[in-house]
C-alpha positions, 0 to 999 in steps of 0.5 A: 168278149170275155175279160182277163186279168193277170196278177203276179208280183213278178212283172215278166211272167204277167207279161208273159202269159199276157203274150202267150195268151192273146197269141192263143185267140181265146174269147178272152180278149180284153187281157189286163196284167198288174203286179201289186196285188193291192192296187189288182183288188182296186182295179177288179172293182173297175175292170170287173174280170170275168177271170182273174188269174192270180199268184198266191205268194205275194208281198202285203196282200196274198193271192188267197186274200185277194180272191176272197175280197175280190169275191166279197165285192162279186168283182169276178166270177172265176178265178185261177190260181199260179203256184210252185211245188212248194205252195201246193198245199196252198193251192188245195186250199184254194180250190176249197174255197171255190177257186176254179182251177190252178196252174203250176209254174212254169205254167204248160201253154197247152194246160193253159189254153184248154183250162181256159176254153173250159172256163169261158164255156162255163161261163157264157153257159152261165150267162145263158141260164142267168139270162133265161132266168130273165127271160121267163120275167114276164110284164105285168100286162102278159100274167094273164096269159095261158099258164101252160104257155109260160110254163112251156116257154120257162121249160125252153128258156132254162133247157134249151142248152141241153138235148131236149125233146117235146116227150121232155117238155109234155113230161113236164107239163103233165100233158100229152105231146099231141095236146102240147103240139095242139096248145103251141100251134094256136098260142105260138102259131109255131111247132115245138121245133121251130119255137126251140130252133128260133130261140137257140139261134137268137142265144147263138147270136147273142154269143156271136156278137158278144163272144167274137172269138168263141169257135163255132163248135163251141157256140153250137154246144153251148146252145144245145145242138150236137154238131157245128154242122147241124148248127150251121145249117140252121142258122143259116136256114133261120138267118139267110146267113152263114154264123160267119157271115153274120158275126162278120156283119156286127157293128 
């Protein structure tokens, strides 16, 4: 689940896209809207948005001014701007200091959809690599163990999105494929196929589970495999279980 909020001055255009939005079936399920941007700047602090959508034209605190302290206060990750015409200009500046995306009004619900899928891939990819990076954190009782193990599974922890193959990870190791075949088979007691397939889909499940309304193709790529297909029969292969069978089953 991927958390919205919508900021504009005007109440009916908040209503409006948080209408036209929740009609969309995006991973943004949890949609908030507020129309003063001062009382949006405490409630970010709360609600945390992992997208915050915002006017830059507003009265006491402008849509640029609530990004920026927003963003001091790391209250949300990714942001949008909504601007006329005659604000463009603003709206360049925004992108400058690092605004995601702008829409013009009135805003193209089909614009709006597709900026929208981008932005919640961006950020559960984001979520992933942060969450590798944890992954590789190892306890104190593990430091002893083999160096070329840990060096492996940080490759696989970090890459695992993308297409990767064992000659990537040898070439990284500075070892020979057979070698690296041999090293995982005693330490793992798993292929390099089946170390990669398990971990890919125990990611997919997590975004399964986290992420209820996130297309299984996009599930797939975010996790590294090339097609749903491909992505389904593994799963299922792994789990016993379809991907739709078990984000039906969550709790």
């Amino acid at each position: 689940m991927l958390k919205l909020m919508i900021v504009d001055d005007e109440a009916i255009i908040v209503k409006g896209l948080q209408h036209v939005i929740r009609r969309m079936k995006t991973p943004f399920t949890d949609i908030v809207g507020i129309s003063d941007s001062v009382e949006a700047l405490r409630m970010a602090a709360e609600f945390k948005p992992d997208l915050l959508i915002t006017d830059i034209q507003m009265p006491e605190l402008s849509g640029l001014d609530l990004i920026q302290s927003v963003s001091e206060k790391k209250a949300a990750s990714k942001f949008i701007i909504l601007t006329g015409y005659e604000t463009f200009d603003y709206a360049r500046k925004a992108i400058r200091l690092q605004v995601a995306d702008y829409l013009l009004k009135p805003v193209d619900p089909q614009e709006l959809s597709g900026l929208l899928n981008r932005l919640s891939m961006e950020i559960v990819e984001e979520r992933s690599r942060l969450q590798a990076a944890t992954d590789t954190e190892e306890p104190p009782e593990d430091q002893d163990s083999n160096h070329n193990i840990r060096r492996f599974k940080d490759f696989i922890h970090g890459n695992y999105m993308r297409d990767i193959s064992l000659e990537d990870v040898a070439d990284y190791l500075n070892l020979h494929p057979s070698y690296v075949c041999s090293l995982l088979k005693r330490e793992t007691h798993q292929t390099f196929v089946q170390y990669l397939r398990g971990f890919r889909i125990d990611k997919g499940k997590k975004l399964l589970r986290e992420l209820p309304n996130l297309p299984l193709e996009q599930v797939a790529k975010a996790i590294g495999f090339r097609s749903q297909a491909h992505f389904y029969k593994v799963f299922k292969q792994e789990s016993g279980v379809t991907p739709g069978d078990y984000r039906n089953m969550r709790d």
